[in-house]
LOMILO-955557 format. One record per residue (C-alpha): residue number from 1; chain; x, y negated, z negated. Coordinates in Angstrom, 1 decimal. Example, Ala and Ser with C-alpha at 12.3 -4.5 7.8 and 13.67 -1.06 7.14 Angstrom:
2
<node><nr>1</nr><kette>A</kette><east>12.3</east><north>4.5</north><up>-7.8</up></node>
<node><nr>2</nr><kette>A</kette><east>13.7</east><north>1.1</north><up>-7.1</up></node>
REM end
This chain:
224
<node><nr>1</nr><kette>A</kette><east>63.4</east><north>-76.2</north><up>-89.6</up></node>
<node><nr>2</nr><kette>A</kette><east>61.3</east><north>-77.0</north><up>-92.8</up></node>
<node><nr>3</nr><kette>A</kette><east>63.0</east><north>-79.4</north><up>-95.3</up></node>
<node><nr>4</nr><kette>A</kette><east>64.0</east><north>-76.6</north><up>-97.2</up></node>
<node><nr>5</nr><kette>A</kette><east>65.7</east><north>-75.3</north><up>-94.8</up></node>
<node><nr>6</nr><kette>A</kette><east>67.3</east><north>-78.3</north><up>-93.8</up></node>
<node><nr>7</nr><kette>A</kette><east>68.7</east><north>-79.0</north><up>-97.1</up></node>
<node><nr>8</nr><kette>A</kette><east>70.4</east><north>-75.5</north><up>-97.3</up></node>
<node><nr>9</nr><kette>A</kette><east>71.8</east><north>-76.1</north><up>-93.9</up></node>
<node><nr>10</nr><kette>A</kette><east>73.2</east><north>-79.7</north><up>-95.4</up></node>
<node><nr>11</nr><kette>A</kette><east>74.7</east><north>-78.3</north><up>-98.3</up></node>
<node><nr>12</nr><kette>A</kette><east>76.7</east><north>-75.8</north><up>-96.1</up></node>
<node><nr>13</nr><kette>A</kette><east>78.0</east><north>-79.5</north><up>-95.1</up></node>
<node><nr>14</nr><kette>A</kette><east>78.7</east><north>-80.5</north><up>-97.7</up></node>
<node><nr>15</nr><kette>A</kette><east>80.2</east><north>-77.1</north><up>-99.1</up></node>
<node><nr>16</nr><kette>A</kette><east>82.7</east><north>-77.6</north><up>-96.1</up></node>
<node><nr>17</nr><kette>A</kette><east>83.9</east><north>-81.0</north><up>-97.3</up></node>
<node><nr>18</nr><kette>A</kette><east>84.5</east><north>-79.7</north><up>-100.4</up></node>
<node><nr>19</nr><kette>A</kette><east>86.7</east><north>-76.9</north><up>-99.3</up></node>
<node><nr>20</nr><kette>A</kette><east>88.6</east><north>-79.5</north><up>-97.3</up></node>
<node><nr>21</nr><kette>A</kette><east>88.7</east><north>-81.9</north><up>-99.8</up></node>
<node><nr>22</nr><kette>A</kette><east>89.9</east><north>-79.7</north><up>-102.9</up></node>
<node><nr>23</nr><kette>A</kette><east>92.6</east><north>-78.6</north><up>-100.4</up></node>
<node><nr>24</nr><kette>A</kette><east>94.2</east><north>-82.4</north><up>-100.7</up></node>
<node><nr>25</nr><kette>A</kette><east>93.2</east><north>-83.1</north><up>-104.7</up></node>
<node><nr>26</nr><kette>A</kette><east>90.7</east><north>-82.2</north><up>-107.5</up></node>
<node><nr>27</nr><kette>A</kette><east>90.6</east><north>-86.6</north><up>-107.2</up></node>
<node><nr>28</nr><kette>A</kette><east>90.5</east><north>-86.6</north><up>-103.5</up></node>
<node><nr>29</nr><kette>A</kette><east>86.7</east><north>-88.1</north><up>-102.9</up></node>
<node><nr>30</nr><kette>A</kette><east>85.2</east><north>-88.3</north><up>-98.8</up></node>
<node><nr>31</nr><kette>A</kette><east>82.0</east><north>-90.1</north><up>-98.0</up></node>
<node><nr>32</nr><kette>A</kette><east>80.1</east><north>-89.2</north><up>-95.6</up></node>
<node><nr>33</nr><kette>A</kette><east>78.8</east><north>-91.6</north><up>-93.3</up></node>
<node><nr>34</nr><kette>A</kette><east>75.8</east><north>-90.0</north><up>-90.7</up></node>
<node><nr>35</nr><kette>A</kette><east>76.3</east><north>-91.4</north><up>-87.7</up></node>
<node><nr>36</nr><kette>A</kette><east>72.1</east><north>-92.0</north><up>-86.6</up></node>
<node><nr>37</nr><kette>A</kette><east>72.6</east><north>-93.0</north><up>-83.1</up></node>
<node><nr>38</nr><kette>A</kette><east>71.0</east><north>-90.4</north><up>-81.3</up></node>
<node><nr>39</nr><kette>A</kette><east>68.4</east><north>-90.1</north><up>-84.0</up></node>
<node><nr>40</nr><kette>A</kette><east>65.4</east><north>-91.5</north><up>-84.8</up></node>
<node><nr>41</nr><kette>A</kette><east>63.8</east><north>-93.3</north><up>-88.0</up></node>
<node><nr>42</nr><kette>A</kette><east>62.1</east><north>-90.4</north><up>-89.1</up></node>
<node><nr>43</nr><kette>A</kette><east>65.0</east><north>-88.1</north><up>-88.8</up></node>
<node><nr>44</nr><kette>A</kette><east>66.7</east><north>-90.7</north><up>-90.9</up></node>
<node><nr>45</nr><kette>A</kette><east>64.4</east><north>-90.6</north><up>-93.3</up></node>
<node><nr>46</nr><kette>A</kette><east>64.5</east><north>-86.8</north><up>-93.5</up></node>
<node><nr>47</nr><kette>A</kette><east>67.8</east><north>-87.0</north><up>-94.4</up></node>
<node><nr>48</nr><kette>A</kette><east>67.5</east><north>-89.6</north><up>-96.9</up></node>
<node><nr>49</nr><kette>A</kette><east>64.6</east><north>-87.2</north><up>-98.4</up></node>
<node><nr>50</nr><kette>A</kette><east>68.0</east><north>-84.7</north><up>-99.2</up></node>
<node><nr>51</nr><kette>A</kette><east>70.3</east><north>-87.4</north><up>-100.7</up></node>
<node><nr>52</nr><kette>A</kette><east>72.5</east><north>-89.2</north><up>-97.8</up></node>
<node><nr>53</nr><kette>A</kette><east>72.5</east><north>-93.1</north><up>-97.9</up></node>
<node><nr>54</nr><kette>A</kette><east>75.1</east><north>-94.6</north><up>-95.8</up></node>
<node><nr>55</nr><kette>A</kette><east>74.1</east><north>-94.8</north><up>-92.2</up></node>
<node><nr>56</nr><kette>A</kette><east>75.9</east><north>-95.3</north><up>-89.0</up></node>
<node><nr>57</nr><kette>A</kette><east>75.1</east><north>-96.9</north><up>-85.7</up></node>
<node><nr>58</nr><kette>A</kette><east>77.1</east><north>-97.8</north><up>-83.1</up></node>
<node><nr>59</nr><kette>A</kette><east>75.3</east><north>-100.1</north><up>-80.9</up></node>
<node><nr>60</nr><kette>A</kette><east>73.7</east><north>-103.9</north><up>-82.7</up></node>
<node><nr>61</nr><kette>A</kette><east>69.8</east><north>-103.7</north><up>-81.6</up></node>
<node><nr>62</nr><kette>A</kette><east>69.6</east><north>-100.1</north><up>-82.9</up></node>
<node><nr>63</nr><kette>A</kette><east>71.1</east><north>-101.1</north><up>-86.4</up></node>
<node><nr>64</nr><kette>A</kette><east>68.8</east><north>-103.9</north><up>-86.4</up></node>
<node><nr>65</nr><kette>A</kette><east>65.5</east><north>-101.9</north><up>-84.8</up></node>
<node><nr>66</nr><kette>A</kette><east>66.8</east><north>-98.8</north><up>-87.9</up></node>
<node><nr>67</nr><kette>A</kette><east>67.2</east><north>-101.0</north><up>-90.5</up></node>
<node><nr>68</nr><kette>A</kette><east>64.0</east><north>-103.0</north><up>-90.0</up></node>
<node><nr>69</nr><kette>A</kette><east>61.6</east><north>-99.4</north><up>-89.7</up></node>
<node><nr>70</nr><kette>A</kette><east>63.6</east><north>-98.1</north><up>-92.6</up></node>
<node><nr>71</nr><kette>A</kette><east>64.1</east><north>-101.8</north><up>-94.7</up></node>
<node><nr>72</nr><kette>A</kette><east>62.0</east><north>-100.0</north><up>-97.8</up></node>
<node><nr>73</nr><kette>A</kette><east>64.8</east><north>-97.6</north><up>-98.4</up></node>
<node><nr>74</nr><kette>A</kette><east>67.9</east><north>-98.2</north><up>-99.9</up></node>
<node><nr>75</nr><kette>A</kette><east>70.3</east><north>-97.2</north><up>-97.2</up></node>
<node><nr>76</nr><kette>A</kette><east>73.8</east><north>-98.4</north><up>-96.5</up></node>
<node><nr>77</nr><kette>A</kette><east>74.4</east><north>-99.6</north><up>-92.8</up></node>
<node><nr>78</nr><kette>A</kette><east>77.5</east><north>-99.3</north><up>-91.2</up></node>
<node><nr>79</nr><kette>A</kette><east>78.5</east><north>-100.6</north><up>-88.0</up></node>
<node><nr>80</nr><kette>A</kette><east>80.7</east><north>-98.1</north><up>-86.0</up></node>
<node><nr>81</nr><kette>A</kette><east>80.4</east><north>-98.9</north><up>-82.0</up></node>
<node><nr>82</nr><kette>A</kette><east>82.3</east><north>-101.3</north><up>-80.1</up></node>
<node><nr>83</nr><kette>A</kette><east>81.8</east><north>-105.1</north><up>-80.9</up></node>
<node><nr>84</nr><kette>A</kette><east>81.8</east><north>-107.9</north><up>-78.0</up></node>
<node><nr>85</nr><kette>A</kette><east>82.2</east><north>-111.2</north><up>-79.1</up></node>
<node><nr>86</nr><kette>A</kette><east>78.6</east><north>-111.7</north><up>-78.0</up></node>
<node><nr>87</nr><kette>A</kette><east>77.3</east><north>-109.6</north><up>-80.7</up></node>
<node><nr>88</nr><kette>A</kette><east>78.8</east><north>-111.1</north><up>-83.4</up></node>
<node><nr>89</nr><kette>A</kette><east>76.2</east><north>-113.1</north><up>-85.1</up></node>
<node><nr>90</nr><kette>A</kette><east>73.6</east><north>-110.1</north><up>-84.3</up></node>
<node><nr>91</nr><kette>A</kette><east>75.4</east><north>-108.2</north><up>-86.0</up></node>
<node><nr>92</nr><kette>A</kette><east>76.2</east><north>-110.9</north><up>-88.7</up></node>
<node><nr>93</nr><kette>A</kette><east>72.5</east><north>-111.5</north><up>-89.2</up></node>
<node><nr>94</nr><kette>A</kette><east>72.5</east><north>-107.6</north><up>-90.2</up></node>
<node><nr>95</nr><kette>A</kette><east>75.1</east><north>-107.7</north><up>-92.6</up></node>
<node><nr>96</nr><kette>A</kette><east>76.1</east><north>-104.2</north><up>-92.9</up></node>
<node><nr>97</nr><kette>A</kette><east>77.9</east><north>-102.6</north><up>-95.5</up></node>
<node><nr>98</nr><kette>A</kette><east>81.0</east><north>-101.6</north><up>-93.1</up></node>
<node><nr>99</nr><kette>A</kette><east>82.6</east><north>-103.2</north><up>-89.9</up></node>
<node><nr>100</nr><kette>A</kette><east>84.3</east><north>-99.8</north><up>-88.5</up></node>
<node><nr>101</nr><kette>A</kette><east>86.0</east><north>-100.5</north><up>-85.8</up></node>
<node><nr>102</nr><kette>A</kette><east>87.8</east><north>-104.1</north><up>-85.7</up></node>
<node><nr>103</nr><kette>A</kette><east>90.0</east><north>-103.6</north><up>-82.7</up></node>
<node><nr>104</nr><kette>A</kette><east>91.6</east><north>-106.5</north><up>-82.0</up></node>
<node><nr>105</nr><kette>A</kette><east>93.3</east><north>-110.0</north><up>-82.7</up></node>
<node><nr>106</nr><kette>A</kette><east>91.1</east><north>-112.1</north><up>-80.6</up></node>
<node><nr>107</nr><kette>A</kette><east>87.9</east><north>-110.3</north><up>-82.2</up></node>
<node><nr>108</nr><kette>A</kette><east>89.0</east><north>-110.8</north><up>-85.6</up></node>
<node><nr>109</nr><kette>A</kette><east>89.9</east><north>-114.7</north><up>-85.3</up></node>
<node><nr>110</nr><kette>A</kette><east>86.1</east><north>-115.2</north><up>-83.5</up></node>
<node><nr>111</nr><kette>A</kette><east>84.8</east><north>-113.0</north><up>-86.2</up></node>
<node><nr>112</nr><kette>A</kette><east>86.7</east><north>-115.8</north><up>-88.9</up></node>
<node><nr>113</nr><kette>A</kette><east>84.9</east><north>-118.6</north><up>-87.6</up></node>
<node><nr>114</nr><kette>A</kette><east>81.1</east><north>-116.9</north><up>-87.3</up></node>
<node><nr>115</nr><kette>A</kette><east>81.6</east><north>-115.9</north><up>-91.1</up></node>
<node><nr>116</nr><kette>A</kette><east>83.7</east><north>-118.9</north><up>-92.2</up></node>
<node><nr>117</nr><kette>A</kette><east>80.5</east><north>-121.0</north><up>-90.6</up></node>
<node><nr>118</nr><kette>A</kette><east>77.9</east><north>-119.4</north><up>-92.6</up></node>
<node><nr>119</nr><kette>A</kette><east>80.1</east><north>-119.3</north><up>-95.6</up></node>
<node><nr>120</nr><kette>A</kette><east>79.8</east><north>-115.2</north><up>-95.7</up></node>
<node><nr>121</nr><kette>A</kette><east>82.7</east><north>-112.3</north><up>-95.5</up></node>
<node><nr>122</nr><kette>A</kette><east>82.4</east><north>-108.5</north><up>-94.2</up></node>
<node><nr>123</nr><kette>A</kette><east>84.0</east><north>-105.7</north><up>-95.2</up></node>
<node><nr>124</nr><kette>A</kette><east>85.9</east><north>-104.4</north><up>-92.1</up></node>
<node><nr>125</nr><kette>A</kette><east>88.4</east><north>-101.4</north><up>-91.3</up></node>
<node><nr>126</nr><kette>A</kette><east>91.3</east><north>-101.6</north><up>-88.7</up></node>
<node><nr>127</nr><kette>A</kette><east>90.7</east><north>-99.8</north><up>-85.6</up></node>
<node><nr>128</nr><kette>A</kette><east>93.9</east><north>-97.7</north><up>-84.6</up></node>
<node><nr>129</nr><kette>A</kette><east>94.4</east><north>-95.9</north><up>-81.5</up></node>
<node><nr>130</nr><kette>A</kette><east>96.1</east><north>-93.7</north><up>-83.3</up></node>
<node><nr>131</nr><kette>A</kette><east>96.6</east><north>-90.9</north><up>-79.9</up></node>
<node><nr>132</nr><kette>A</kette><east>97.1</east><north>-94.1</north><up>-77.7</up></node>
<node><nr>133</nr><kette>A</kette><east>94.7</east><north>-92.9</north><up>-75.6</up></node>
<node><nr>134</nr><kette>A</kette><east>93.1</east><north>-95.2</north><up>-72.5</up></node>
<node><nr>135</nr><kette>A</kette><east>89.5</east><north>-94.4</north><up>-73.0</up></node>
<node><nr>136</nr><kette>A</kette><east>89.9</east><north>-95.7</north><up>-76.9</up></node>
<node><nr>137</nr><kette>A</kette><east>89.8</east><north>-99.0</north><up>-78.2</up></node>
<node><nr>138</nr><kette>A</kette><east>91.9</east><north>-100.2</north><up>-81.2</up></node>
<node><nr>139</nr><kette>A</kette><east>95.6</east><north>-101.4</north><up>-82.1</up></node>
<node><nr>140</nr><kette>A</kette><east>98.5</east><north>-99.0</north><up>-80.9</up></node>
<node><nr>141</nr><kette>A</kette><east>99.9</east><north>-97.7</north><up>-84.0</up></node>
<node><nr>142</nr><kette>A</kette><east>103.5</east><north>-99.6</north><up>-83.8</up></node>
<node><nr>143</nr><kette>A</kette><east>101.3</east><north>-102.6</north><up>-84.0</up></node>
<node><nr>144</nr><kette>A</kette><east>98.9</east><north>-102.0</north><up>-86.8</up></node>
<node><nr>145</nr><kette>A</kette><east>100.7</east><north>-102.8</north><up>-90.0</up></node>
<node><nr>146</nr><kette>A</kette><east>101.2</east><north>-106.4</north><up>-88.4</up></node>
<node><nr>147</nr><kette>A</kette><east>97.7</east><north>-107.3</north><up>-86.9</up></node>
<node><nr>148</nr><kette>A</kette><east>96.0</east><north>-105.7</north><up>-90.8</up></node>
<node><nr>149</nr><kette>A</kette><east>98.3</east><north>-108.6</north><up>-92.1</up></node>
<node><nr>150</nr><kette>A</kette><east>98.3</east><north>-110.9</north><up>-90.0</up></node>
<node><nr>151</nr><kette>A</kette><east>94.2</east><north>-110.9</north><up>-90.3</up></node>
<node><nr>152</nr><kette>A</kette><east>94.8</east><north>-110.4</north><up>-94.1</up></node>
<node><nr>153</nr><kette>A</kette><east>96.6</east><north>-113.7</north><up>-94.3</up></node>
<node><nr>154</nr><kette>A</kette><east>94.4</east><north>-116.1</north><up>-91.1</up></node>
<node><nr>155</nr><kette>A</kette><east>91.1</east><north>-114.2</north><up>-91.8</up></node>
<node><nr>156</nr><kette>A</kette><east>90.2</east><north>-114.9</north><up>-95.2</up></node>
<node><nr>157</nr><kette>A</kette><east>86.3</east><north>-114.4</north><up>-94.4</up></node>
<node><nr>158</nr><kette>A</kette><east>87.2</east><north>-110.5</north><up>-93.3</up></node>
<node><nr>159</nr><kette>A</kette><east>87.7</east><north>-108.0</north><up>-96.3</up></node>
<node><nr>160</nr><kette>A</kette><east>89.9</east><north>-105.5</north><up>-94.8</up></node>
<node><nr>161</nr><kette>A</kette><east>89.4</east><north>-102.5</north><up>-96.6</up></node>
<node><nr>162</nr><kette>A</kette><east>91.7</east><north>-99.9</north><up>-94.7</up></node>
<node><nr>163</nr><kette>A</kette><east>92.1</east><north>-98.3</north><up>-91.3</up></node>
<node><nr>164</nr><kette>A</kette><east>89.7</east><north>-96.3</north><up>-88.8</up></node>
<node><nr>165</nr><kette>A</kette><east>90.8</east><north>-93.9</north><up>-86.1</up></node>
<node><nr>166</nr><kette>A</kette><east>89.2</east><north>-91.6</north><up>-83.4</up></node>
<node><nr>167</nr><kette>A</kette><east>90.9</east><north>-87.9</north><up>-83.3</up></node>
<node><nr>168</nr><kette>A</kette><east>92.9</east><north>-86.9</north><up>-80.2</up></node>
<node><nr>169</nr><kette>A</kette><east>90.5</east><north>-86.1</north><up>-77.5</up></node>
<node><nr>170</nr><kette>A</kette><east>92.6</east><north>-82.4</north><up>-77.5</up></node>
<node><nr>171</nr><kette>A</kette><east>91.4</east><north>-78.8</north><up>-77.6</up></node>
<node><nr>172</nr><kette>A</kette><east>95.3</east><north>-78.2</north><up>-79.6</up></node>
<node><nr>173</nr><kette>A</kette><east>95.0</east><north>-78.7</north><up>-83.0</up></node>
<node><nr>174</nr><kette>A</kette><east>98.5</east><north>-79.7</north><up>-83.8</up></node>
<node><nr>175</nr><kette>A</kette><east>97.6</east><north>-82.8</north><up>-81.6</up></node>
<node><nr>176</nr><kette>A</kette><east>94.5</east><north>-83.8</north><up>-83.2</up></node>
<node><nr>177</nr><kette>A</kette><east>96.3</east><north>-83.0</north><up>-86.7</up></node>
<node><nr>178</nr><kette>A</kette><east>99.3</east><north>-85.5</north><up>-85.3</up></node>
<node><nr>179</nr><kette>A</kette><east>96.7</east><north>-88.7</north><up>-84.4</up></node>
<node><nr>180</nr><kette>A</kette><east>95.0</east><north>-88.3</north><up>-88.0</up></node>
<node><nr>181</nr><kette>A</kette><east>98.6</east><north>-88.2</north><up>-89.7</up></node>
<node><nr>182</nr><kette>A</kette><east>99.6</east><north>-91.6</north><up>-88.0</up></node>
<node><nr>183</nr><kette>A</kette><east>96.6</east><north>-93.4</north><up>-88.9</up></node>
<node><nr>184</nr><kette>A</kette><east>97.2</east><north>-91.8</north><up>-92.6</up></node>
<node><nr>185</nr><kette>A</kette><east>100.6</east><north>-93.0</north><up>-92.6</up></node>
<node><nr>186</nr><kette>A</kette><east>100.2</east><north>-96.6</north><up>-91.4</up></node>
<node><nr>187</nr><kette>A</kette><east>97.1</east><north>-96.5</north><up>-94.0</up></node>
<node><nr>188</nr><kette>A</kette><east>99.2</east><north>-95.2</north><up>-97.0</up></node>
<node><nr>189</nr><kette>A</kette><east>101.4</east><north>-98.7</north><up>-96.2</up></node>
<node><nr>190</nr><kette>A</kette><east>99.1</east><north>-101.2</north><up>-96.5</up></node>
<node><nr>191</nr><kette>A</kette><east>98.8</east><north>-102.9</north><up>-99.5</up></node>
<node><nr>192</nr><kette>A</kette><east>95.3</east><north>-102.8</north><up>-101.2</up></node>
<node><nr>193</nr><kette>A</kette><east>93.9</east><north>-100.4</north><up>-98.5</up></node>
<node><nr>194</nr><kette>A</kette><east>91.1</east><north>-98.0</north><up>-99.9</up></node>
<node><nr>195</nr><kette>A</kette><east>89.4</east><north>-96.2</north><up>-97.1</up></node>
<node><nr>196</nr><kette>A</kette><east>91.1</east><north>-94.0</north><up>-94.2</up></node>
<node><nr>197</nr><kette>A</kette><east>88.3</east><north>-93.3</north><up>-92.3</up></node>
<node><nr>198</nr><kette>A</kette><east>89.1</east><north>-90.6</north><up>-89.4</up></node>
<node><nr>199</nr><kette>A</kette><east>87.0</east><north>-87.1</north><up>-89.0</up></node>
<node><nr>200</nr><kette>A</kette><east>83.6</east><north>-86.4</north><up>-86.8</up></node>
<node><nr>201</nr><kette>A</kette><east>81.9</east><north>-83.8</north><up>-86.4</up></node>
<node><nr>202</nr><kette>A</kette><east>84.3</east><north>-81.4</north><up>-84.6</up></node>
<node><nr>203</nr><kette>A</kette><east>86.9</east><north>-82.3</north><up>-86.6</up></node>
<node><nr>204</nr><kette>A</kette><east>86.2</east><north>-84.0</north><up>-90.1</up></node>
<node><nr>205</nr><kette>A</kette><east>87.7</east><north>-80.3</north><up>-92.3</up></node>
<node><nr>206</nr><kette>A</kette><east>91.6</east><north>-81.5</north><up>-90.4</up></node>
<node><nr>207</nr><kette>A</kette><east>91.0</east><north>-85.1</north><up>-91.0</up></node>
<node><nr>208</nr><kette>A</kette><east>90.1</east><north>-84.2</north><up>-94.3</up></node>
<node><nr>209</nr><kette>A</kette><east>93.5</east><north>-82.2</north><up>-95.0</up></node>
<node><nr>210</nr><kette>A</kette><east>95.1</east><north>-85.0</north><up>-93.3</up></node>
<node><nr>211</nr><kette>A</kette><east>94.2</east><north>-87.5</north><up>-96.3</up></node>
<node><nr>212</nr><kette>A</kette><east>90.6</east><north>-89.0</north><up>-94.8</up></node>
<node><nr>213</nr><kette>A</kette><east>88.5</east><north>-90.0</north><up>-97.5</up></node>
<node><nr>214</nr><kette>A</kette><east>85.4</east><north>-91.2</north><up>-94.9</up></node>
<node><nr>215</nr><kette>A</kette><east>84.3</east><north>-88.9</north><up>-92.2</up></node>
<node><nr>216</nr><kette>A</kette><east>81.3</east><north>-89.9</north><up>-89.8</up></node>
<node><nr>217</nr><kette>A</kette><east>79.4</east><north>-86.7</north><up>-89.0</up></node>
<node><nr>218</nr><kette>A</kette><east>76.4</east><north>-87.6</north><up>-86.1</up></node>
<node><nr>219</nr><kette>A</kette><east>75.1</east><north>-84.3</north><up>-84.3</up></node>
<node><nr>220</nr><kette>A</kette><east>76.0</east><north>-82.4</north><up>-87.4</up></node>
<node><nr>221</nr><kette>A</kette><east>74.3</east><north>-84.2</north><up>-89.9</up></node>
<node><nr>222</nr><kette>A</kette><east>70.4</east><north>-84.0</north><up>-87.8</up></node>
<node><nr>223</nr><kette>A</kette><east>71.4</east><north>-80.3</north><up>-86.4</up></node>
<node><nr>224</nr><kette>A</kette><east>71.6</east><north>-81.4</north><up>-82.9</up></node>
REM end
């Protein structure tokens, strides 16, 4: 595919989100994240080349390893993947724009004292397991509200910024439309929340509808 042709194929993309979008609100506005992890540098920077910045990884050494090739361009990192306690000065050191996917109390309190240490903050959204699903990580939704502000109130370091949540892992729509209006109604309740970030590749047009306003598109985004 020349870079011609891959530009018309990602403003077909983008044409979709728009349907989807205008479908909620002439206001309604969706970033895209592109979720890079089974892509390389140069395929990053291909995409750059047509316009998208913010970048997704979900594991720390690739952020890093991306982020250092691609350190010339002006890319916005966000951290999507699973986060051990381990990892959390790797990832610190990084700094990305985004924390996706803050699942839990005990994560969130060790988090406080890496950032209070080095007198920093991060941006983070609240993982929900919004289709209470065993292979998912992330607060059940009848406990949400009170973990986003309980770390609100003891995590002064963490900016919460909203919610994030994976879509039912369903081939029926109505149960993949039910996860993403949980995690839309726990977000609408929070106070100061701006982003409800739900919607991947198979699925970002419903999340859309449902009131997302970030969508993380991987195989998608590098035609894969």
């Amino acid at each position: 595919m020349t870079q011609e042709e891959y530009k018309i194929y990602i403003d077909d993309i983008v044409r979709r989100v728009e349907s989807a979008r205008l479908m909620v609100s002439d206001y309604h506005i969706v970033k895209i994240v592109a979720i890079s992890k089974y892509s390389t540098s140069d395929e990053i920077e291909k995409l750059y080349g047509i316009g998208q910045r913010a970048f997704g990884e979900n594991k720390v050494q690739d952020l890093k390893a991306k982020a250092t090739e691609l350190e010339e361009l002006p890319l916005e990192w966000h951290f999507v993947g699973n986060l051990q306690k381990n990892k959390i000065n790797n990832l610190l050191d990084i700094n990305p724009a985004l924390f996706h996917s803050l699942d839990s109390l005990d994560l969130a309190y060790e988090m406080q004292k890496k950032l209070q240490a080095r007198e920093m903050t991060l941006d983070a959204l609240l993982q929900i397991n919004s289709a209470k699903e065993d292979s998912k990580h992330g607060f059940m939704p009848e406990e949400a509200t009170k973990a986003y502000e309980t770390i609100k109130k003891e995590c002064p370091n963490i900016n919460l910024k909203g919610v994030m949540s994976i879509g039912a892992h369903s081939q029926d729509k109505d149960v993949i439309r039910k996860s993403f209006e949980t995690t839309y109604e726990i977000y609408k309740s929070l106070d100061g929340a701006s982003i409800c970030s739900m919607g991947m590749s198979g699925d970002f047009e419903l999340a859309i509808i449902c009131g997302s306003n970030m969508i993380r598109l991987g195989s998608i985004m590098f035609n894969k």
